[in-house]
TIKOL-176270 format. One record per residue: x negated, y, z of N, C-alpha, C, O in turn; residue in one letter. Coordinates in steps of 0.05 Angstrom, whole numbers, plus 5000, padded with zeros to 4 digits. Layout:
N
XYZXYZXYZXYZA/...
END
This chain:
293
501554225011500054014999497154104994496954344994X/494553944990492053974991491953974959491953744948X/491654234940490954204921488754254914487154354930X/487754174878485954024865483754354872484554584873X/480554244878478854514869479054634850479354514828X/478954934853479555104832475754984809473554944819X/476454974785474254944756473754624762471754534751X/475154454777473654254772476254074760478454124770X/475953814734477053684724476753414739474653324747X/479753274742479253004750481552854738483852894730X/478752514740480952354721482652184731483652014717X/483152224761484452074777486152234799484752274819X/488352314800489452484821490852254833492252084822X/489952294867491852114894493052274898492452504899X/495852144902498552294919499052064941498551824940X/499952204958500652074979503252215002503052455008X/504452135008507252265020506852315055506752125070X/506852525062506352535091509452645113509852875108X/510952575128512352735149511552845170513053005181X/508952775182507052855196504852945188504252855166X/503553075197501253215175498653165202496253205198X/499453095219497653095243496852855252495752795273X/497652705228497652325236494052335237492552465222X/493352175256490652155256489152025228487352095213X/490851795228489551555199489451795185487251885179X/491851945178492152175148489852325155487852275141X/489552505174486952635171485152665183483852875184X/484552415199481552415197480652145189478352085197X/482251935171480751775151481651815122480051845103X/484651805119484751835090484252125068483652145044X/484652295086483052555076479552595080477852695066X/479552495101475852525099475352385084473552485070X/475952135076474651935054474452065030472352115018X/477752155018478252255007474752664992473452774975X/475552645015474252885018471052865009469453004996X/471052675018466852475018466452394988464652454972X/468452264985468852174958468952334934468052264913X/470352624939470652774915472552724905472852834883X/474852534914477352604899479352744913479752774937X/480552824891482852974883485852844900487152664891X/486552994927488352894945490653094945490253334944X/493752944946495953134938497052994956496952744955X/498653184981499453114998502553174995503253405000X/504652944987506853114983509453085013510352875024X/509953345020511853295038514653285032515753375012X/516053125059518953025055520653205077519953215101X/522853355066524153445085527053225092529253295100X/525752925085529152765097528052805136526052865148X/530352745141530652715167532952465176535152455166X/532052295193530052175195529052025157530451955139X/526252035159524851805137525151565125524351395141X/525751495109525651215102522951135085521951285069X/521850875091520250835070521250815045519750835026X/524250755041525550705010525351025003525251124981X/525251165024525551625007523251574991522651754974X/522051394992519251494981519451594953518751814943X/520351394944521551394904523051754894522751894874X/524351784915525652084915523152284910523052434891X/521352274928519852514932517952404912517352594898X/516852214904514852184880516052184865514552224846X/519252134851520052254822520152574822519552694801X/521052744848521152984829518153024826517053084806X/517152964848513353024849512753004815511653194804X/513652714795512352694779513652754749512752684728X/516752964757517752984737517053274731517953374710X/515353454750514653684737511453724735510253934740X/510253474726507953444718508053394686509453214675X/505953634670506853754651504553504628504653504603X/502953354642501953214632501852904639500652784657X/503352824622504952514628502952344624503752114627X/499952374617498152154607496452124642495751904651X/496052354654495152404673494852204696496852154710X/492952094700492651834722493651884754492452044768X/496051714765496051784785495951604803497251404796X/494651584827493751354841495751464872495551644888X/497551234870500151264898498351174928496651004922X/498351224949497251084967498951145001499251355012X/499350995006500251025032498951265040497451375024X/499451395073498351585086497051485107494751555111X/498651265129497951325147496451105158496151035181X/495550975133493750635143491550565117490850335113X/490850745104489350645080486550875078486351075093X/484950815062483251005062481150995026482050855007X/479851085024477650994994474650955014474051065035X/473750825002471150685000468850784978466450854981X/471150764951469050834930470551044912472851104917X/469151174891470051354878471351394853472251184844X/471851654835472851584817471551454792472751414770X/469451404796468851194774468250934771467250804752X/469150864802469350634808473550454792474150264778X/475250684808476850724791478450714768480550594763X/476950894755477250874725475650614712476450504692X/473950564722472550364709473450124725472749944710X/474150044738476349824748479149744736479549524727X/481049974736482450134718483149974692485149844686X/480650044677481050024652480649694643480849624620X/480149504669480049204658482648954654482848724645X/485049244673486749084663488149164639487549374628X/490348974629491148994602494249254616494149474605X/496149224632498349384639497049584644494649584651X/499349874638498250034640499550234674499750474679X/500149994689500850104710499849814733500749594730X/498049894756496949624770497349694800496549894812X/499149444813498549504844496949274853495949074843X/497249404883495649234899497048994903499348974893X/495848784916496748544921495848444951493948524964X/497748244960496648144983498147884974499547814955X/496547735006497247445020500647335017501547125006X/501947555030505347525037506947535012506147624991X/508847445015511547504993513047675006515347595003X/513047865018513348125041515748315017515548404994X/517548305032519248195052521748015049523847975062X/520747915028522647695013521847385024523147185023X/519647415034518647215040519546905023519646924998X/520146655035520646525013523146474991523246294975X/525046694995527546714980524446834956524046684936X/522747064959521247204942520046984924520047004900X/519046764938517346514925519146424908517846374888X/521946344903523846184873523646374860524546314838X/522546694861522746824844521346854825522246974806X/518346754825515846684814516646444792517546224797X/516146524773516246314752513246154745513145964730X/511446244755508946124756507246044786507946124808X/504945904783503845854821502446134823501546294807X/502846114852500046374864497546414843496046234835X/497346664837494846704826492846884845493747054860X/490246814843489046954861487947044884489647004902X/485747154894486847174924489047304931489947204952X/489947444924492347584927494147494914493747564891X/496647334914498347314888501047564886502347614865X/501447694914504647794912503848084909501448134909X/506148314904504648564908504948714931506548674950X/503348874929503348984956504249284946503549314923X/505649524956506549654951504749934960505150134948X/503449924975502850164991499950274974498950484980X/498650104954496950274930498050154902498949934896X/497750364887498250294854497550524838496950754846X/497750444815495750624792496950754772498150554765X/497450884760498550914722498551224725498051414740X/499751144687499251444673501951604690503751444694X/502351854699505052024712507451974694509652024703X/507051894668509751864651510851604650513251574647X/508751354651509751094656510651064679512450894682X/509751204700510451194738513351264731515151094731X/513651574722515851694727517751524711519951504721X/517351394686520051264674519950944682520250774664X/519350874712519350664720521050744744523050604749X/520450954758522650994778524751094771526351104790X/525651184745526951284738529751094722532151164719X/528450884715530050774709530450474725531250254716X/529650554750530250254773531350494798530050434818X/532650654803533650804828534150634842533550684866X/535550324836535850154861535149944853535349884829X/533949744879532849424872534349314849536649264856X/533849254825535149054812535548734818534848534804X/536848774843536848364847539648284831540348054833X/540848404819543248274811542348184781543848084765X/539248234778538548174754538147814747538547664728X/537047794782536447444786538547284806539447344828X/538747004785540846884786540746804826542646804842X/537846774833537246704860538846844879540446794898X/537747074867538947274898542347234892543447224914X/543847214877545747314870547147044885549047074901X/546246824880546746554886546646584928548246484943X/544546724934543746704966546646984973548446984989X/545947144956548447274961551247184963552547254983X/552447034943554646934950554946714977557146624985X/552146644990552546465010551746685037550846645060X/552446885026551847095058549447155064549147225087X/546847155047544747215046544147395025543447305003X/544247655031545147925021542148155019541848355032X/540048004996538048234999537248474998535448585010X/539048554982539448814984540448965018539349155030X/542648805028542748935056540648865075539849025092X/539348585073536748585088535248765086535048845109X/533848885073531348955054532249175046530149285037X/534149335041534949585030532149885044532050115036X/530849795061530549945073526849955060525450165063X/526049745050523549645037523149825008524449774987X/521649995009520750084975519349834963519249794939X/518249684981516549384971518349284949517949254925X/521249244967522849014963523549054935523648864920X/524149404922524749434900521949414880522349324858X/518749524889517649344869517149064861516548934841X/517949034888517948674876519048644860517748604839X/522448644858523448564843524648744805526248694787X/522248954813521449104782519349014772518949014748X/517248884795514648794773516048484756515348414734X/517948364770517448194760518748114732518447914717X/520348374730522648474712520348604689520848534666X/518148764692516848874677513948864675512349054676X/513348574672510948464676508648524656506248514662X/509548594631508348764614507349034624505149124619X/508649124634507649404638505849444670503949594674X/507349204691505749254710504349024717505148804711X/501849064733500348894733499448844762499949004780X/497848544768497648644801494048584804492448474789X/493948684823490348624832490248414844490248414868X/490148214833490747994848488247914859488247734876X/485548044850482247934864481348174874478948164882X/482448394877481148634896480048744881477848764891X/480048854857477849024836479049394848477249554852X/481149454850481949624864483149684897482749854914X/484449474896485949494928484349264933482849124918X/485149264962485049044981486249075001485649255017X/488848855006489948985030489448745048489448505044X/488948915070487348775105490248675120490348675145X/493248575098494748515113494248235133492548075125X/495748145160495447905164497447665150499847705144X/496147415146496547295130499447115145499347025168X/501547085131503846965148504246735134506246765119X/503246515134502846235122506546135122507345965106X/508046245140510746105142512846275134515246225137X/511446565120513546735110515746745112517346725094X/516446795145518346745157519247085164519347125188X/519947315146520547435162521447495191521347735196X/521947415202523947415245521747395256521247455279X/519847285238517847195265515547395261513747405277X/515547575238512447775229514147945246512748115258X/516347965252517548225267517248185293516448355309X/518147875301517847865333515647905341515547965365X/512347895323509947935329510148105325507748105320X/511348475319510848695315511848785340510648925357X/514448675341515648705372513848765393513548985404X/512748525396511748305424508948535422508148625444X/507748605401505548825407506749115409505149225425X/508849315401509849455410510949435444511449635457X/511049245453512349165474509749155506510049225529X/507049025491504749005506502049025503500248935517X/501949155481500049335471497849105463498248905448X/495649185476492048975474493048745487492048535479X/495148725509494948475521496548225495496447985492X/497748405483499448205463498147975450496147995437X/499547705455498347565436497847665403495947595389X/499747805396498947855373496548015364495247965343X/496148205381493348425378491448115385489448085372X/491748015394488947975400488447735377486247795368X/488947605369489847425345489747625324488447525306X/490747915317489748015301486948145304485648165284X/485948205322483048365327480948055319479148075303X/481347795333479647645322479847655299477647725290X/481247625286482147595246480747765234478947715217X/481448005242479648245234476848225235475248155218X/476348315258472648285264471948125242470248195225X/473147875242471347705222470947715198468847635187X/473947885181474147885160472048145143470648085123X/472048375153470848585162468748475151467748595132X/467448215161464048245155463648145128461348075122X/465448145111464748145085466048385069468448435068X/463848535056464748805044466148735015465948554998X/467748995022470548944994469149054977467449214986X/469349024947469549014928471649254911471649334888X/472949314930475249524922475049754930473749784951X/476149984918475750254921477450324954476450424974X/480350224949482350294963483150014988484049794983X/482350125014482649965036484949955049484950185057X/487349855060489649835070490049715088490149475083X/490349775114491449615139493949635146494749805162X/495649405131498549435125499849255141501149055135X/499349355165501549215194501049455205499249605198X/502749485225502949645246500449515269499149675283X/500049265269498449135300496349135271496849375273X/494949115251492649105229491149345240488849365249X/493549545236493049855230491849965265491050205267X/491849825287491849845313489049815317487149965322X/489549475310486249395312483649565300481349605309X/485049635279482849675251481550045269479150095270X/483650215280483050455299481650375321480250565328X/481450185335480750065364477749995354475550045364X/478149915338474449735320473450035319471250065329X/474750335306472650465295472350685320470750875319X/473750645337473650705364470850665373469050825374X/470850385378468650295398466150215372464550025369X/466850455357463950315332463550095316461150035313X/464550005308464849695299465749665276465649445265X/466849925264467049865231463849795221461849875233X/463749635198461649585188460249845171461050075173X/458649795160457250055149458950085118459650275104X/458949845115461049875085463450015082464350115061X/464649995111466750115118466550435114467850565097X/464550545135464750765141462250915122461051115131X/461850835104460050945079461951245079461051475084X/463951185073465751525058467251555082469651515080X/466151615105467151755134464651915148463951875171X/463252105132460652085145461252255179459652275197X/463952355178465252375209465852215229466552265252X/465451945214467151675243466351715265467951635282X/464951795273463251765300465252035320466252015343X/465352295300467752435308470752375317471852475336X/471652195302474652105298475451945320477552035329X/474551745332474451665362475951785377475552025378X/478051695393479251865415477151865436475051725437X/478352125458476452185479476952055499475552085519X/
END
């Protein structure tokens, strides 16, 4: 793991979970950002074989049950599709405007609940963002740790919905078992006091694409159909227009996320051929390096 400089104090420590250590996004955007920026990056590794995104919860409870200071800010972030922009006192002072003392990101989607996720909402969309997004979030190491600690598995048997789609053979837990999303979803909504979401980008912003028919079968058959034909895919290319355009208005948020697999394609292909904006590549002062040959 990349630990903290020796004499220097910080009020924000990133962890982030790696099985590859050689992933390009991991190091040569989210560590150089990281690096530009001056924060404090903890790289924790997984010896499962094969990975799940649900191991994740495993390796960040013991990560945060032998951290000897439970007030200690820890900021979760994906590895291999996210990066920082801005620093820690952008952060902390972001941070501190909401009222929970634990905040994730948010996006467009009800991912991966899609609209079974929507009866679950007791109120309309708030925000640009209304749902959460899982792959950044914030809090003190002792509220994190007694949040995973006391949800080890999705609580859907808590809501009458799922339980109801369950008895008709629509079984979220076996869909979705495989989603760490799936279980914050259904903890934020259980512990709305304590967690909170970004629903206007003051911290995250995630660059997911927007799925207006939250149809899971079909965000997959587009992951497919671009696994299957790369740039020619309708889907890359439908995502690279989306992108480019969106791109030309600078975020507001510390923490950037390109949370698709075909997002996360484009978003490398743009900084390839130069094309991240300057807002972008402010805390990369290497991009020009990172480029394949």
């Amino acid at each position: 793991m990349i630990m903290p400089r020796q004499g220097e104090a910080f009020a924000v420590k990133v962890v982030t979970i790696a099985t590859d250590l050689d992933n390009r996004f991991l190091q040569q955007i989210l560590v150089q950002s990281c690096r530009a920026l001056e924060l404090d990056l903890i790289i924790l590794r997984s010896n499962k074989s094969p990975f799940r995104l649900a191991d994740k919860r495993e390796t960040l409870v013991e990560y945060l049950a032998q951290l000897p200071d439970r007030d200690e800010l820890i900021l979760f972030t994906d590895g291999y599709d996210a990066l920082f922009i801005k620093g820690e006192n952008h952060l902390v002072e972001a941070y501190g405007r909401f009222p929970q003392p634990v905040i994730f990101s948010a996006e467009m989607n009800c991912w991966p609940l899609g609209v079974a996720g929507l009866a679950l909402h007791d109120t309309p969309p708030a925000g640009r963002y209304p749902y959460l997004n899982s792959g950044g979030y914030i809090g003190p190491a002792g509220v994190l740790h007694e949040l995973l600690d006391r949800y080890p598995e999705a609580p859907s048997d808590r809501f009458e919905t799922l339980r109801r789609l369950r008895a008709h053979g629509y079984d979220t837990d076996r869909l979705f078992q495989w989603s760490d999303q799936y279980r914050w979803v259904l903890v934020q909504l259980l512990e709305t006091g304590t967690i909170g979401l970004d629903h206007d980008g003051q911290l995250f912003e995630c660059y997911s694409p927007p799925a207006p028919s939250l149809n899971f079968l079909e965000i997959r058959r587009s992951v497919e159909q671009f696994q299957a034909h790369g740039r020619e895919s309708e889907a890359y290319q439908q995502e690279r227009t989306r992108l480019v355009e969106r791109l030309r208005v600078p975020s507001e948020a510390a923490h950037i996320h390109f949370a698709s697999p075909v997002t996360k394609a484009v978003a490398l292909d743009l900084l390839d051929e130069g094309r991240w904006p300057d807002w972008l590549t402010a805390a990369l002062p290497h991009a020009a390096h990172a480029a394949r040959p």
